[in-house]
N, C-alpha and C positions, 0 to 999 in steps of 0.2 A: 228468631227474626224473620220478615216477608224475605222471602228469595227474587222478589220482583228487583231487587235492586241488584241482583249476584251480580260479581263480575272474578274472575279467576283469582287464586290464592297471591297474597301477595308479592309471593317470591315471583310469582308468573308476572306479575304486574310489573313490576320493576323489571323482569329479564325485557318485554316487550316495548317499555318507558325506552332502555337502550338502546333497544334493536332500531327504533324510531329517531332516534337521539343521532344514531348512526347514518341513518336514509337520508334526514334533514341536513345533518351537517356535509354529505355527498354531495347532494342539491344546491345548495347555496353557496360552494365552493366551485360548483361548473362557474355559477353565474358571476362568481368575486365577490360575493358580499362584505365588505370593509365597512366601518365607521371610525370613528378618531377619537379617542380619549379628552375629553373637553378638559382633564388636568393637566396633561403633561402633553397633549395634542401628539401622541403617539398613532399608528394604523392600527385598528384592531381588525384581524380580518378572518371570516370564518375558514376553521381547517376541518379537511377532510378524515374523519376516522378509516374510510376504506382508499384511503392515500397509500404509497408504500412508507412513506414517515407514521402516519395514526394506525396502521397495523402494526409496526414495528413497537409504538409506543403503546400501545395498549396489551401486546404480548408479553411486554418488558414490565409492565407497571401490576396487572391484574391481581397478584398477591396483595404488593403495597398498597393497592387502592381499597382493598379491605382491611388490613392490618394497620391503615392509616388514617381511617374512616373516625373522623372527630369522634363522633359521640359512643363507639366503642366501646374504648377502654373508664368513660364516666359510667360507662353506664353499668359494666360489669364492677369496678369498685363499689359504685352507690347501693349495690345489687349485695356485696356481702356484708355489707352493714342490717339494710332492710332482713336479709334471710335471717342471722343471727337473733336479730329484735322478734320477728315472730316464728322461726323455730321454738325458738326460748318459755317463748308464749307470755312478753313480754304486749307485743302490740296487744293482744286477745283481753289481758288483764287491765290494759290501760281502755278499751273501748267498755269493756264489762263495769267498770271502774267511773266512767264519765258518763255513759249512756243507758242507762238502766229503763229505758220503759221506751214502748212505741212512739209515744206523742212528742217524742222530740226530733220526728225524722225532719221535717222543714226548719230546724234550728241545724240540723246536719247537712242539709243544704247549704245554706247560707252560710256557716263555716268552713266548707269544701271552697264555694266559690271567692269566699275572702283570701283564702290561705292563698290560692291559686291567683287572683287578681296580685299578692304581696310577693308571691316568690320570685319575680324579676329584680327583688332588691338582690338575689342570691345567683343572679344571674339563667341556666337553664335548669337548675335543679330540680327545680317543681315538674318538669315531663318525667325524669328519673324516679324521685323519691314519693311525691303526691300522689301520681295516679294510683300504685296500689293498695298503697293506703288508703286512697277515697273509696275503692270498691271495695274493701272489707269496712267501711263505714255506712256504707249505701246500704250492703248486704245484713248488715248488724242491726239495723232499721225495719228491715222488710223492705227494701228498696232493690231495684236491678242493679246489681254490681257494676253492670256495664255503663249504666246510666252515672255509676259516680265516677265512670273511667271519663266518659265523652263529657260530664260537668267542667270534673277537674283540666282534661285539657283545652277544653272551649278559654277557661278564666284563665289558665298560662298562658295561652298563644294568642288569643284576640286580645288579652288582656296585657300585652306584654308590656306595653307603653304607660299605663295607668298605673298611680300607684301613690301612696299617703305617704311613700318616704324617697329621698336621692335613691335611684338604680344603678347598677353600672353599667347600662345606657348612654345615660345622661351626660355623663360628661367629656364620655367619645362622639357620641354624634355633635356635641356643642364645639366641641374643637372643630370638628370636621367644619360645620358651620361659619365659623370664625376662619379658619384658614380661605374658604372659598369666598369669603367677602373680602378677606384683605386683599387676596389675590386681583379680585374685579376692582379692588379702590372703593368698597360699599361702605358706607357709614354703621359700621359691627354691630349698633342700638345694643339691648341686651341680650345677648349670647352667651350667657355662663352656664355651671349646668341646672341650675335653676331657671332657668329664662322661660318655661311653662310649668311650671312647678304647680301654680292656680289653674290653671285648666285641667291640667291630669289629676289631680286633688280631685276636681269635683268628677271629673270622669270616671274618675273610680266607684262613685256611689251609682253613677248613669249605668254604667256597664254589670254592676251586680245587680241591681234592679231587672236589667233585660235579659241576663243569664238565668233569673229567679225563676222571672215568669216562663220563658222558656222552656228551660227545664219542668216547671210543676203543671202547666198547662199541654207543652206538645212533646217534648222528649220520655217523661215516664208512664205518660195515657199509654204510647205509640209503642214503649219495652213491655208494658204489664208488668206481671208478676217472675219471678226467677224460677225456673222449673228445672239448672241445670244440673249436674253432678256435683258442682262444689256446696255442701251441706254447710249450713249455721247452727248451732246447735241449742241458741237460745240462750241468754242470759244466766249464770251462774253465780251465786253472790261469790264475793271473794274471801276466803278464808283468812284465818287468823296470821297464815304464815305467806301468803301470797299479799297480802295489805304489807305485812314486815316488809317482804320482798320488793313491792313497787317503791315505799318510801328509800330503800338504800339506793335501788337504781336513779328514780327521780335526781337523789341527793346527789349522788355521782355525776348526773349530768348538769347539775347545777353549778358543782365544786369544774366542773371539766369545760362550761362555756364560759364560766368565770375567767377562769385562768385565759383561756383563747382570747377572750374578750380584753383582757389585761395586757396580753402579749402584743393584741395589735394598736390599742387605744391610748398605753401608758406611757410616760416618758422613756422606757426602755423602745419598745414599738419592734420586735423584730421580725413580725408579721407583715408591717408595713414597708412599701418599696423603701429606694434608695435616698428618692426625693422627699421622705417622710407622706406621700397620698396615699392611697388606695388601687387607683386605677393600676393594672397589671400588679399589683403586689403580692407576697405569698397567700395574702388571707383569702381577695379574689382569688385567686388561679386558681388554688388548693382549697375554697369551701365546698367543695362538693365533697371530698376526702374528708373534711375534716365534721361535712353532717355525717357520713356513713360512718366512720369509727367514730364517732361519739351515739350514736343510735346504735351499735353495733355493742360497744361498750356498757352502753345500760341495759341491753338485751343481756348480755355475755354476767352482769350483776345480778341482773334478775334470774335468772337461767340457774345460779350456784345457788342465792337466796332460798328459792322455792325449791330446790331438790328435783330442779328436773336438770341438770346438771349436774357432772363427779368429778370427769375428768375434761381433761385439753381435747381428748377423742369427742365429746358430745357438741362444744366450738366450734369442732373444725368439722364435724357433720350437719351443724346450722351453718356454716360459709358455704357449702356446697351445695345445700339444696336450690336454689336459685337458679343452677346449671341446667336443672331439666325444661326449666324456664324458657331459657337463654340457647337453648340446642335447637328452638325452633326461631327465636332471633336472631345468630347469627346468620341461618339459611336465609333469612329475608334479606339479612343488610346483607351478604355478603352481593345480590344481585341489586341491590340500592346503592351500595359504593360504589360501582362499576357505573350507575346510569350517571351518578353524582360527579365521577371523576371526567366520565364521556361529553358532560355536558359542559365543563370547567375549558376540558381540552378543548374543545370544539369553537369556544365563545360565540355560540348563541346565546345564550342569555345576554351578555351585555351588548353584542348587536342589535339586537330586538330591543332590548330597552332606552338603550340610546339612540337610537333611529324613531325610536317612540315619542322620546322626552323632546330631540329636536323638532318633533314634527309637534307638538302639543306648546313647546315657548315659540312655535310660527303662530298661533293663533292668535286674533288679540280681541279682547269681550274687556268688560268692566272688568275690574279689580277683585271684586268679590267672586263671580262668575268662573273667573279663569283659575282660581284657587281652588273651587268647587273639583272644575273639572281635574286639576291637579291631585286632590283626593282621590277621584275616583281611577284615574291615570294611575299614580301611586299602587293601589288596593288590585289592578289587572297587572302590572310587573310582579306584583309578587308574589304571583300565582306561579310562575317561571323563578323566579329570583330572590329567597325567603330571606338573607342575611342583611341585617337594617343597616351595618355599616358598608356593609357592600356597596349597596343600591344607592348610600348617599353618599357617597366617595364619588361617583362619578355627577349623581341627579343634582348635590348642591355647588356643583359650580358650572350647571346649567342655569337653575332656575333663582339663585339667590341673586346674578346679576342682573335674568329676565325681568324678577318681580320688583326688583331695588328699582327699574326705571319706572315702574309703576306707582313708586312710593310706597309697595309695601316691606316692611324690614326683615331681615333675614330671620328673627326668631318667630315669625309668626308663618316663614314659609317652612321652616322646622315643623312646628304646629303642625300646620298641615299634613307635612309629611308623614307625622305618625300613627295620624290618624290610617291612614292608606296604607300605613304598613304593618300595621299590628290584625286589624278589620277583618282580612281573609287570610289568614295565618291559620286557621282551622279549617281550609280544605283544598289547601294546595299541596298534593301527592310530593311534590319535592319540598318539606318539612324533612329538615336533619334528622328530627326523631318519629316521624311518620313508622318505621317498622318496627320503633319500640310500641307506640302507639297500639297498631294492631296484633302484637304480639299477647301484651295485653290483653286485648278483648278475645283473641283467640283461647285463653285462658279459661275463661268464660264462653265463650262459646263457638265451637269451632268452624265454624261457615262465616263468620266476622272478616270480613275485606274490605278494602277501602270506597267500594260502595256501600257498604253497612254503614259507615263511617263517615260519609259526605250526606247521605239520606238522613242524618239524624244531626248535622252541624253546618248544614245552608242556611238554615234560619239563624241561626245566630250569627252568623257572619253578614247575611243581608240586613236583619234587625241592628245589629250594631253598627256597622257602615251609617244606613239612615240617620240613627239617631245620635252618634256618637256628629256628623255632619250638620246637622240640624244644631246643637248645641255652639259648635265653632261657629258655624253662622250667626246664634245668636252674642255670642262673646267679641265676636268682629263688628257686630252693629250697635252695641251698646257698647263697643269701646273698652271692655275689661281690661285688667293688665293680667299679661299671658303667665306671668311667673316676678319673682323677683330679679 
């Protein structure tokens, strides 16, 4: 990769995110900086890390705020599923298996970037379990490995909002929506979690178009060819007893999403919550669990099938490879926790953002206009502020009662919003899984920092914003209906 873009390893990145995290929130505590929760009209008021309370609290928490660090413990579960599958050499047989010739590396695009636009129905799984999978797919092509890491997370992250089926999304931020109208006395119009269900439908095909092109015109010109230490070794057809071996696994995973599929869908249902939904139920909370031993599973079949398996000992040597991985992930996250929990404690983010939002529902433009800017309003907080129900917990009972005087209805300032919040989700440094991200590509190649990383996924977040806003524009003037 050009060095023109270096910028220090990411553990350094993040120590220095903190260090800043710390200065700022000094700063703006001389001065009192407060704003006031427009839910419960609470003070929110920035505190000082170098306080004697934020020294205290950060002496006291430092452990916990990595041991506590979300996406952690996903990520290391997701991790011995995947190691299994290809220790086993189960992924290897399955790509040798499906991809047998060059000429279908832009059909291996274009399946990277679908998988990755779908996986928000699974919530964040796809930064865990896709990314490296797409670079041994990228790689398997003749393609930059790297180029299928930054593919696959451009389509999770920018793509998170988009999608051809209900997410679990959808029907938390639609609540959220409906509570802050009812609250204002706003006439709810449709607010269910369908209520743009037709615009992100077709956004989804908008947004894999502009990943396409991006990717095949400026992202793999700009990587070249793969020159690093992780070798491919070339297609090998599959033997008589490795064909055996993919069918039993396959079958396994078929018999084994069946069942999952039955447990939560059938009249028994003990997968799903209390209330008989989905939203927080075991099958959410627990599907990340439940891809990696199931992937884990058909690897751990395949693995005994083909004889490259004997004992429990060769199992529990495919769970463990992933560690060596993961020994230079933790050193990242463990200084990304700390900037993550500094900046929590601190409450700048939601100063900033709410001092943002009130100062943006002062302006008043046409109807169309101030929505625009609300897009791109939206798309700058959450550069600072990536968690979508976060930001609308407080922004929709700002802006749902601003726009309701405007006569526009609440699901279509939803709309809006998600445009802004999905858009630059690909290159804001406070991404929860930002130091899996580059762990990753350090895999591949080891000077990868999150300059490598912004220099190759600005375009896609600018190119998307534009044209993902151009399209609501067009959907607002011709009157579509936003969803069911």
């Amino acid at each position: 990769m050009n060095n023109k873009w270096r910028l220090p390893h990411p553990a350094t990145m993040f120590l220095l995110l903190t260090l800043a995290v710390i200065v700022l929130s000094w700063i703006f505590d001389i001065y009192g900086l407060s704003v006031f929760q427009p839910q419960t009209g609470e003070e929110i008021r920035v505190q000082s890390l170098l306080s004697p309370e934020g020294v205290r609290w950060l002496l006291r928490h430092v452990v916990t705020n990595f041991t506590g660090f979300a996406p952690l413990g996903l990520v290391i579960v997701a991790m011995f599923g995947i190691g299994v599958a290809q220790h086993s050499g189960f992924i290897d047989a399955c790509i040798r298996g499906g991809a047998r010739r060059k000429h279908n590396l832009w059909r291996m695009v274009i399946l990277v970037i679908f998988l990755g636009l779908l996986s928000n129905i699974v919530g964040d799984a796809g930064y865990i379990i896709l990314l490296p999978i797409a670079a041994t797919l990228f790689h398997s092509v003749g393609l930059h490995p790297v180029a299928g890491i930054i593919t696959a997370y451009v389509s999770v992250s920018c793509g998170y909002s988009a999608n051809l089926m209900l997410s679990t999304l959808d029907p938390m931020l639609a609540a959220t929506t409906q509570e802050a109208a009812d609250m204002a006395n706003v006439s709810p119009g449709n607010t269910g979690p369908l209520c743009n269900y037709y615009f992100l439908f077709a956004s989804t095909f908008l947004l894999a178009f502009i990943i396409y092109q991006v990717t095949r015109r400026n992202l793999l010109p700009a990587l070249g060819e793969y020159a690093g230490h992780i070798r491919f070794n070339g297609y090998k057809q599959l033997s008589h007893k490795e064909r055996r071996a993919m069918i039993g696994a396959v079958s396994i995973g078929v018999i084994y999403t069946t069942v999952i599929l039955w447990a939560t869908f059938s009249s028994w249902g003990i997968l799903r919550s209390v209330n008989g939904g989905l939203i927080r139920s075991p099958f959410i909370e627990g599907i990340l669990f439940l891809l990696s031993f199931g992937i884990g599973l058909m690897g751990m079949v395949y693995g005994f099938a083909s004889g490259r398996y004997r004992t429990d000992g060769d199992v529990i040597e495919g769970l463990t490879q992933p560690m060596k991985l993961l020994g230079v992930y933790f050193v990242i996250t463990f200084f990304a926790a700390q900037m993550f929990a500094c900046f929590e404690y601190s409450h700048l983010d939601k100063c900033i953002a709410i001092m943002g939002a009130d100062m943006l529902s002062s302006i008043y433009l046409g109807s169309l206009w101030i929505l625009i800017l609300f897009i791109l309003f939206t798309a700058l907080v959450n550069l600072i502020m990536v968690s979508a129900t976060a930001k609308w917990t407080f922004m929709s009972f700002i802006f749902v009662p601003f726009f309701a005087n405007m006569g526009i209805s609440p699901d279509m300032v939803q709309c809006a919003f998600r445009i802004g919040d999905s858009a630059t989700n690909a290159i804001t440094p406070f991404m929860f899984y930002m130091p899996l991200i580059l762990t990753y590509m350090q895999q591949y190649d080891k000077q990868a920092t999150y300059g490598s990383l912004l220099k190759y996924t600005w375009r896609y977040s600018l190119y998307i914003l534009l044209a993902w806003t151009l399209l609501f524009i067009l959907w607002y003037v011709t009157g579509l209906p936003l969803g069911l």
